[in-house]
ZANU-135961 format. One record per atom (N, C-alpha, C): residue in three letters; x, y, z. Coordinates in steps of 0.05 Angstrom, whole numbers, padded with zeros to 5 digits, always signed. Layout:
<sites>
ALAXYZ ...
</sites>
This chain:
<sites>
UNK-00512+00799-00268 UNK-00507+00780-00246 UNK-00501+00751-00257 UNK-00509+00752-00283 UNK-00503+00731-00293 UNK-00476+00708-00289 UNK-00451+00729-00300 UNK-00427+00733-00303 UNK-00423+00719-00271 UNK-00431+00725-00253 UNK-00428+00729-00221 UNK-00428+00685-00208 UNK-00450+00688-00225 UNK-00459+00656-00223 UNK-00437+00631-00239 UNK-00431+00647-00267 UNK-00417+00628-00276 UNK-00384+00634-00270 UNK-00378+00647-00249 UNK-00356+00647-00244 UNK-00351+00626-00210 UNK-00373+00633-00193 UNK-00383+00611-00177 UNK-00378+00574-00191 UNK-00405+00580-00217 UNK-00389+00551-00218 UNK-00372+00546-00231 UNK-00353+00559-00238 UNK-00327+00554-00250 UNK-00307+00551-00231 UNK-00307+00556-00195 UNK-00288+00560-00183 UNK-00298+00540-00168 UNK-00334+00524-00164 UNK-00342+00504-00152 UNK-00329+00478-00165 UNK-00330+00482-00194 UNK-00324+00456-00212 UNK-00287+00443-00205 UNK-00281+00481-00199 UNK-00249+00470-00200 UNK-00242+00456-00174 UNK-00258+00463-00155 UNK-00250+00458-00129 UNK-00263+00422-00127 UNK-00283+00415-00147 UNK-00297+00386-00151 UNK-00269+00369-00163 UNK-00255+00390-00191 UNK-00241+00365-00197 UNK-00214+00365-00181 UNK-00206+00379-00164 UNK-00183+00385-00156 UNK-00186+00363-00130 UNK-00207+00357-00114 UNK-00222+00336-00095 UNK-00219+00318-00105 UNK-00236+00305-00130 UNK-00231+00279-00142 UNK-00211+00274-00155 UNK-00185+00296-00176 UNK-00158+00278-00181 UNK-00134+00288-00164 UNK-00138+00306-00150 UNK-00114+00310-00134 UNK-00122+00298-00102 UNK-00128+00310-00095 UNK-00144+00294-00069 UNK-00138+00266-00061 UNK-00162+00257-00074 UNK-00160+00226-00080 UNK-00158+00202-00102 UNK-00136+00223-00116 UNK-00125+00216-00138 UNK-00150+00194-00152 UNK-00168+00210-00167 UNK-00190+00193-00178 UNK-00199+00162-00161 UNK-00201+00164-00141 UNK-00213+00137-00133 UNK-00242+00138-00137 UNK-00256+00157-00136 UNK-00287+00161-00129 UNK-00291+00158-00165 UNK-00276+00158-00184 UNK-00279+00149-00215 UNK-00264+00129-00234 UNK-00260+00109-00205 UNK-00252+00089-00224 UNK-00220+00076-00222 UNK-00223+00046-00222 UNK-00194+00041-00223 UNK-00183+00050-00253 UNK-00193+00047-00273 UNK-00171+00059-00297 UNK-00153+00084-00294 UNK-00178+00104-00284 UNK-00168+00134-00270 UNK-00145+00130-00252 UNK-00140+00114-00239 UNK-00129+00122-00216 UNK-00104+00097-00224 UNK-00108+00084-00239 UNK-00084+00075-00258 UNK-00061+00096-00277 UNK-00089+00105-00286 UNK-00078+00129-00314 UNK-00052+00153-00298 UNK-00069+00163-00274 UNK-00063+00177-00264 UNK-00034+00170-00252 UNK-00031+00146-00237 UNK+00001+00141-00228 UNK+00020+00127-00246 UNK+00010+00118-00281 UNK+00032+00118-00298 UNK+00037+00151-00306 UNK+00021+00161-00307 UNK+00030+00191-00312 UNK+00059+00204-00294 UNK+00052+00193-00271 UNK+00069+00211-00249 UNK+00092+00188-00244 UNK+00091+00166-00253 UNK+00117+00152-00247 UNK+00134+00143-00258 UNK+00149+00161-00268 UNK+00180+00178-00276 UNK+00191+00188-00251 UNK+00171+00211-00231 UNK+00180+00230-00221 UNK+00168+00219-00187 UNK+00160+00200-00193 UNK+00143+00192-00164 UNK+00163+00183-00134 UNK+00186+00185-00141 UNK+00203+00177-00121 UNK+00215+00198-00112 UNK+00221+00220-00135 UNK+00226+00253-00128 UNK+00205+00264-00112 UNK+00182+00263-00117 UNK+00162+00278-00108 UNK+00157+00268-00081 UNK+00156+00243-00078 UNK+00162+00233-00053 UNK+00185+00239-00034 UNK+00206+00245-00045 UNK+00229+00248-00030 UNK+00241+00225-00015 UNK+00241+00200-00028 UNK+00242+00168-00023 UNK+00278+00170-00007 UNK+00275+00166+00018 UNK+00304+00175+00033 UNK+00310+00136+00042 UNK+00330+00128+00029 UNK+00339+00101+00035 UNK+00341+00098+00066 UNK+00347+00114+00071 UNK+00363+00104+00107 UNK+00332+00112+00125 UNK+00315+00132+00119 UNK+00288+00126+00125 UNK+00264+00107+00119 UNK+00273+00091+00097 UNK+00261+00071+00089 UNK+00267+00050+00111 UNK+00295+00048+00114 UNK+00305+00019+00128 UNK+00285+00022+00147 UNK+00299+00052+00169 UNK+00289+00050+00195 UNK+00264+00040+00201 UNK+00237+00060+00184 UNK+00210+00050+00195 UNK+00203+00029+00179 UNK+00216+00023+00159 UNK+00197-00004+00145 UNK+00218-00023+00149 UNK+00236-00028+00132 UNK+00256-00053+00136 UNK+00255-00071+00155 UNK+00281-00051+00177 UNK+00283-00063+00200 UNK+00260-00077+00220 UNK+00239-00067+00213 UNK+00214-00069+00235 UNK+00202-00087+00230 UNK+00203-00099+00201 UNK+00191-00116+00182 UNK+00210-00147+00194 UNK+00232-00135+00188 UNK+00245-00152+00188 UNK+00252-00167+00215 UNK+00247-00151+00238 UNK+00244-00160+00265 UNK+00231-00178+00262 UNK+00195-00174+00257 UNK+00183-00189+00263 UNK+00186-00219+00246 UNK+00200-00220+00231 UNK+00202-00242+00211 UNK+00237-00260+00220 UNK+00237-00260+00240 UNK+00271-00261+00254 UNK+00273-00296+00248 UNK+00248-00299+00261 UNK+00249-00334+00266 UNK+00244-00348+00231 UNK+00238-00325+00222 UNK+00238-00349+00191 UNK+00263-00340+00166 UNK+00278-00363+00162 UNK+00300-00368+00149 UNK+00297-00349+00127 UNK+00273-00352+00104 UNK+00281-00342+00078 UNK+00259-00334+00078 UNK+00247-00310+00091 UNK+00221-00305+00086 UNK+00203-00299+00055 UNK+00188-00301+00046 UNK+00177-00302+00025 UNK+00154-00270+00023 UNK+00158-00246+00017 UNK+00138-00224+00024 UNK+00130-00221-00007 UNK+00106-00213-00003 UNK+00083-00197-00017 UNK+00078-00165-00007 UNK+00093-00155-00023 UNK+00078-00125-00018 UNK+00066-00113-00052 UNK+00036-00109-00034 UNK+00015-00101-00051 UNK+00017-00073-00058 UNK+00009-00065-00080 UNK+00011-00038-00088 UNK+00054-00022-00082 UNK+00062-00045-00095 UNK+00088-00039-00085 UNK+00097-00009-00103 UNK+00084+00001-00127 UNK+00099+00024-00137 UNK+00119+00019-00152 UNK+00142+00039-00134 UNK+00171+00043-00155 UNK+00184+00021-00132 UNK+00166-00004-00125 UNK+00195-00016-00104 UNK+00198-00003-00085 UNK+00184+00014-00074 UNK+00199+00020-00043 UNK+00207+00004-00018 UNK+00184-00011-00019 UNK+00189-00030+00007 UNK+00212-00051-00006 UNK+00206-00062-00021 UNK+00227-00089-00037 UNK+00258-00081-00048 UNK+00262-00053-00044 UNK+00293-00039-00045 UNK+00294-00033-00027 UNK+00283-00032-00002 UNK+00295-00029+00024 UNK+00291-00057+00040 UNK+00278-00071+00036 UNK+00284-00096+00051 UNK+00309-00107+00036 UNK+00312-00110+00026 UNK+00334-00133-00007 UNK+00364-00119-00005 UNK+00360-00082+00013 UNK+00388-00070+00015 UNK+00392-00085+00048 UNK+00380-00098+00058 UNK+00391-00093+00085 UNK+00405-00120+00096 UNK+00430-00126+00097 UNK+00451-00143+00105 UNK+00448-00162+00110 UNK+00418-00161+00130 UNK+00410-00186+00148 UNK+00382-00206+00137 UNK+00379-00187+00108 UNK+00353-00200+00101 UNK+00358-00224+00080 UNK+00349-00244+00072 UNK+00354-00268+00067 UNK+00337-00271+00043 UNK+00309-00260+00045 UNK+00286-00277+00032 UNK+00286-00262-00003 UNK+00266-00267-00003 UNK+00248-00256-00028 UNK+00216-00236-00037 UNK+00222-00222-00047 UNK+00203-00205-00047 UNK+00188-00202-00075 UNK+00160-00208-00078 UNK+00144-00197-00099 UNK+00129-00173-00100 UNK+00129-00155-00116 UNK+00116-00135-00113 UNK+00095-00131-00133 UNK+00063-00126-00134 UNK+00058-00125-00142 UNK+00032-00102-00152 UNK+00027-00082-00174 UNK+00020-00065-00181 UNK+00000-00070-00202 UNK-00016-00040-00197 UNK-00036-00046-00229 UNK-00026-00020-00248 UNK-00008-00009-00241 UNK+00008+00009-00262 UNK+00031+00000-00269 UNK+00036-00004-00297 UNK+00049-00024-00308 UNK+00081-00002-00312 UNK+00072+00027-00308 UNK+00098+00040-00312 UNK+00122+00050-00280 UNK+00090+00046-00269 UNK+00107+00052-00237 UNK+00127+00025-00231 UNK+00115-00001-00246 UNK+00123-00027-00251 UNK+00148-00034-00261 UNK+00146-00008-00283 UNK+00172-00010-00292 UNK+00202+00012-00282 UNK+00194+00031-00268 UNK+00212+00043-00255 UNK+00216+00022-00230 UNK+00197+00001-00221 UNK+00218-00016-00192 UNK+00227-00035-00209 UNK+00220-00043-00232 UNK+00242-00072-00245 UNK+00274-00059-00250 UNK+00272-00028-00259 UNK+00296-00012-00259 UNK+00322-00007-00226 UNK+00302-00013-00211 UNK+00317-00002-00184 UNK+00310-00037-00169 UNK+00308-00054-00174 UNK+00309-00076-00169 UNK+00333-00089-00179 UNK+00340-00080-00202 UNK+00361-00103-00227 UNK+00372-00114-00208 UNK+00389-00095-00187 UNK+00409-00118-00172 UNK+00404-00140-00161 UNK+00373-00141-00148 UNK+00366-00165-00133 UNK+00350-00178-00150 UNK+00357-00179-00182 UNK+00336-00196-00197 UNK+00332-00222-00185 UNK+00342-00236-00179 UNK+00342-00268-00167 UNK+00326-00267-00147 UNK+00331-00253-00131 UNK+00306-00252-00108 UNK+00285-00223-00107 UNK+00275-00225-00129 UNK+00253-00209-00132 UNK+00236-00204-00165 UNK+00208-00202-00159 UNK+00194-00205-00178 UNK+00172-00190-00177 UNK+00167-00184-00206 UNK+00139-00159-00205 UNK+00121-00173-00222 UNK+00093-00160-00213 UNK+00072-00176-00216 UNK+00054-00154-00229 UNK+00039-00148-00250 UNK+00023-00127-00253 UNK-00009-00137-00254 UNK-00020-00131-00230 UNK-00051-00139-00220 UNK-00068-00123-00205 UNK-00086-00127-00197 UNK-00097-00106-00185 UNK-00105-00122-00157 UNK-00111-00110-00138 UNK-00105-00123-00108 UNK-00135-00139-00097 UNK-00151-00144-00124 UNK-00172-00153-00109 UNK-00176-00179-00116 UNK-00159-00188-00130 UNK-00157-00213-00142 UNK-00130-00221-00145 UNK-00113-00224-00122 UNK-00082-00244-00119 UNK-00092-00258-00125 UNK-00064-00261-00146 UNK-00060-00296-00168 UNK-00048-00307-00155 UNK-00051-00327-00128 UNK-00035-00327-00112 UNK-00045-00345-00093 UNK-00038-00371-00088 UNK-00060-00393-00070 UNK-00056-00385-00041 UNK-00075-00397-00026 UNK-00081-00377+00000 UNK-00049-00400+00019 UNK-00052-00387+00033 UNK-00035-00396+00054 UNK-00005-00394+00047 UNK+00008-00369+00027 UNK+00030-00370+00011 UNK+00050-00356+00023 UNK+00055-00334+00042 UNK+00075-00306+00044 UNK+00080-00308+00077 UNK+00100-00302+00075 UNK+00112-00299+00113 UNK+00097-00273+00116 UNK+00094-00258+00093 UNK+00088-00230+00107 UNK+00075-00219+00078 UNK+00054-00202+00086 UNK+00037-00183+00068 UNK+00042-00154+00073 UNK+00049-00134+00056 UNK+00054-00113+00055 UNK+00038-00097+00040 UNK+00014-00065+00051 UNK+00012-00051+00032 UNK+00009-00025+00041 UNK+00024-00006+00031 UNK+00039+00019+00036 UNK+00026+00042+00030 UNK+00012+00059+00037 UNK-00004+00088+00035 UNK-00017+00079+00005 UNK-00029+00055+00011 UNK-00054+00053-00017 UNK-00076+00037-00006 UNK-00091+00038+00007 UNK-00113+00029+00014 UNK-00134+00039+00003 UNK-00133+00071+00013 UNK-00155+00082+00003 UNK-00160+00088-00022 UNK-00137+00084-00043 UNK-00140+00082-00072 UNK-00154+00067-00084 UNK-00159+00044-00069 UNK-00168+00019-00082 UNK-00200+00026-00080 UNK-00209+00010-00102 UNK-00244+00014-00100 UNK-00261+00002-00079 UNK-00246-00022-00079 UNK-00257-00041-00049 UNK-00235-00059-00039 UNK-00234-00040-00012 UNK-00209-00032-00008 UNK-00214-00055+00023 UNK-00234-00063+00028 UNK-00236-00084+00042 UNK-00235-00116+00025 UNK-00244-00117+00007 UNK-00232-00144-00016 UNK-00208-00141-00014 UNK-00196-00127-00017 UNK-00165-00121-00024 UNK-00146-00135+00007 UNK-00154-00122+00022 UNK-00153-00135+00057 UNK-00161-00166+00058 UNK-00184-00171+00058 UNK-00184-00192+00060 UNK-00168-00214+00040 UNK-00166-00216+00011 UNK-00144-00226+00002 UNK-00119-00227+00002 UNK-00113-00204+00012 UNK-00080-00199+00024 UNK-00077-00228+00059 UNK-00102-00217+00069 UNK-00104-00242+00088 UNK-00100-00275+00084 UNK-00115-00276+00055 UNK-00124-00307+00048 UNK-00090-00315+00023 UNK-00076-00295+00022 UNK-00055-00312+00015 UNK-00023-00309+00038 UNK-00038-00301+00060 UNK-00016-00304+00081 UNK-00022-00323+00101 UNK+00008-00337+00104 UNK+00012-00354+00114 UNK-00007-00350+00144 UNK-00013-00373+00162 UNK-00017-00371+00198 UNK+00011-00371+00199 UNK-00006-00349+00218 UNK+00035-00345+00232 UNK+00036-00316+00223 UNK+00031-00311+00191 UNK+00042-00285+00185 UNK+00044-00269+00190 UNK+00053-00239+00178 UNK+00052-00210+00188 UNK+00036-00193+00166 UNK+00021-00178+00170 UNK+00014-00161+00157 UNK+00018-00135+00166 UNK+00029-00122+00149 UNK+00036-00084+00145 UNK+00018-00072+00140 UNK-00002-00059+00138 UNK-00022-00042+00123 UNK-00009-00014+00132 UNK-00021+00001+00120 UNK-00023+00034+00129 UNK-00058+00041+00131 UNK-00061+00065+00153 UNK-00091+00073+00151 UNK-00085+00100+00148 UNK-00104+00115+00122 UNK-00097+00142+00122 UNK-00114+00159+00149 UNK-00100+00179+00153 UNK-00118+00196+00185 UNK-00117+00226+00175 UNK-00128+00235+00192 UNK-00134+00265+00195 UNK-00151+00270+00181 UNK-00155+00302+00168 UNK-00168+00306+00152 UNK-00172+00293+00122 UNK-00148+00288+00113 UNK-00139+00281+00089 UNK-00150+00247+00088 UNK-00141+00238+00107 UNK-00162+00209+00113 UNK-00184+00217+00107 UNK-00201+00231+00122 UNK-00225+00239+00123 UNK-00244+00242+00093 UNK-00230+00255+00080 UNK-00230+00264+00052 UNK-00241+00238+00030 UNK-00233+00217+00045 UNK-00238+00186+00025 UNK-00265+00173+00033 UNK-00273+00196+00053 UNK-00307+00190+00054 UNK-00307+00156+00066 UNK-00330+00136+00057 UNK-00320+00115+00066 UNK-00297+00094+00066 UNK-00276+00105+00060 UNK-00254+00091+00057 UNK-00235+00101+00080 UNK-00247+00114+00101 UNK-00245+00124+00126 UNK-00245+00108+00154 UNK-00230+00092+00166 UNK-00234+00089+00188 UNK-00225+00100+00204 UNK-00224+00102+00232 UNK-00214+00099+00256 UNK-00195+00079+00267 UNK-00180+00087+00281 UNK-00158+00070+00296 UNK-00180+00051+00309 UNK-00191+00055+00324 UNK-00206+00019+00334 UNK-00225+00011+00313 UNK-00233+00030+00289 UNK-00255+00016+00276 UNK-00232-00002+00249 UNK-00217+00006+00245 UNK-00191-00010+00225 UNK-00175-00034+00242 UNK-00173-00030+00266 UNK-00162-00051+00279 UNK-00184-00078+00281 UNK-00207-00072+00293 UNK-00229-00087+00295 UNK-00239-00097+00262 UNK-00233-00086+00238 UNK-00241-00099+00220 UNK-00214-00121+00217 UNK-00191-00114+00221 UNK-00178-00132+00213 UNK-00171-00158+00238 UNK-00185-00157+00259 UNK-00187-00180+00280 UNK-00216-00198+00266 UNK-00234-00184+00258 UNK-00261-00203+00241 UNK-00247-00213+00231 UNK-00238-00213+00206 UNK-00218-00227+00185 UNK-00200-00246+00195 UNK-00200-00247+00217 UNK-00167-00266+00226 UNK-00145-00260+00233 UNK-00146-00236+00249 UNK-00116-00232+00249 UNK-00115-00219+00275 UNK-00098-00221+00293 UNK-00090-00231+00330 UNK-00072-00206+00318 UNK-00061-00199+00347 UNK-00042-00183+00357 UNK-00045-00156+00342 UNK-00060-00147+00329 UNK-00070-00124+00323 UNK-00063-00103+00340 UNK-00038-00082+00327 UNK-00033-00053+00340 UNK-00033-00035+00319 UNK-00031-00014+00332 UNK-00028+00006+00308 UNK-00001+00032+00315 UNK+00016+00032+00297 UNK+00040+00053+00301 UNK+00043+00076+00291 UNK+00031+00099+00301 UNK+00040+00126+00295 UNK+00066+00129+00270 UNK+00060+00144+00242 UNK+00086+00143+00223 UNK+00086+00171+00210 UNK+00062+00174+00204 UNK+00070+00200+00186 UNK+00048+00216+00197 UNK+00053+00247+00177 UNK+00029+00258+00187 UNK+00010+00252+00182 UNK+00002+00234+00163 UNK-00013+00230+00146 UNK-00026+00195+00146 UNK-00011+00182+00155 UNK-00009+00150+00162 UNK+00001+00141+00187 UNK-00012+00127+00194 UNK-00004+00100+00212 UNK+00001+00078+00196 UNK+00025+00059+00209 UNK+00032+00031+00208 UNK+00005+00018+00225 UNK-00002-00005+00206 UNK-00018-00027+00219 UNK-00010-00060+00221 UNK-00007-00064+00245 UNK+00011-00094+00241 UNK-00005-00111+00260 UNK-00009-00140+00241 UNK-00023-00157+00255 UNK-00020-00192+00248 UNK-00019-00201+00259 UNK-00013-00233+00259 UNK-00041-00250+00244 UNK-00034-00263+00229 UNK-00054-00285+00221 UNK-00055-00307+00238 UNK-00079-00315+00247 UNK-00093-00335+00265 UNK-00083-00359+00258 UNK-00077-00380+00269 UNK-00073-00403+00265 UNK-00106-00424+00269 UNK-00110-00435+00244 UNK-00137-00441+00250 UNK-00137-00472+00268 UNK-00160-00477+00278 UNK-00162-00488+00305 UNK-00157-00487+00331 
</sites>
């Protein structure tokens, strides 16, 4: 019966590490891990994604870009930007004007968006940091962006609130909240639609809604307070 036990935990262990690096791509061990882990995969991370331009525009661009109508040359921050997704679909779209920084703590996913950026070198720039510490004085961005990476981060509320403290009053912020089960799965890095909305009204931020996007994510968009 021996045999019986160590095949148990050989199929418990696999199902442990298959939880912690596939799952939630090592968050529960560490930002290096979960660094290591997305220079590994980003060569192929825009394939595996199935990154569709004209679905980019629709739910992110355009929507982004609505809300940013009244300001001339907007100035965005999107955090955990990757291979560029958000900053090659705002920068392709006709009507957009501004400038976009993107900034990452995988220096290779970093380097596949400096590759699919070249065209808009002049108005755009990569930053390689980690999101709990923007190099970046507060009151700086028309708009803060960060895209199906929340729950990666270790403190993933630091990360929120600094994304807050270098956006402009007035601004917009983008977040995503992961849901379902697969949300569920990030243990405390889990909220709810009113418990994620309500953390980001503490912090400062008005007009708080939340938009149905994937199976897997909601859009979160909310205005920074004008203080007094």
């Amino acid at each position: 019966m021996i045999w019986v036990g160590m095949v148990v935990g050989v199929l418990l262990l696999g199902v442990l590490l298959y939880y912690l690096l596939v799952v939630t791509e090592g968050v529960f061990l560490g930002r290096r891990l979960v660094v290591w882990l997305y220079d590994r995969v980003a060569g192929t991370y825009d394939a595996r994604k199935a990154v569709d331009p004209d679905y980019e525009a629709f739910f992110l661009a355009r929507p982004l870009q609505h809300h940013l109508k009244h300001i001339p040359n907007p100035l965005i921050l999107d955090v955990a930007t990757g291979t560029g997704r958000l900053p090659v679909a705002l920068l392709a779209e006709p009507l957009f004007h501004g400038r976009v920084i993107g900034l990452d703590a995988s220096g290779k996913m970093l380097a596949v968006a400096a590759d699919k950026l070249r065209p808009y070198q002049f108005r755009a720039a990569l930053v390689q940091q980690t999101a709990d510490r923007l190099p970046f004085p507060a009151n700086s961005f028309a708009a803060v962006t960060c895209l199906e990476a929340l729950e990666f981060f270790p403190d993933d509320e630091t990360a929120v609130y600094e994304m807050v403290r270098v956006l402009k009053p007035g601004g917009i912020l983008l977040v995503t909240r992961r849901k379902g089960a697969w949300g569920k799965a990030f243990l405390y890095h889990y909220r709810t639609v009113a418990q994620f909305e309500a953390f980001l009204r503490v912090i400062g931020l008005e007009k708080v809604y939340t938009v149905p996007w994937q199976q897997e994510y909601d859009q979160v968009y909310g205005r920074k307070r004008h203080e007094g």
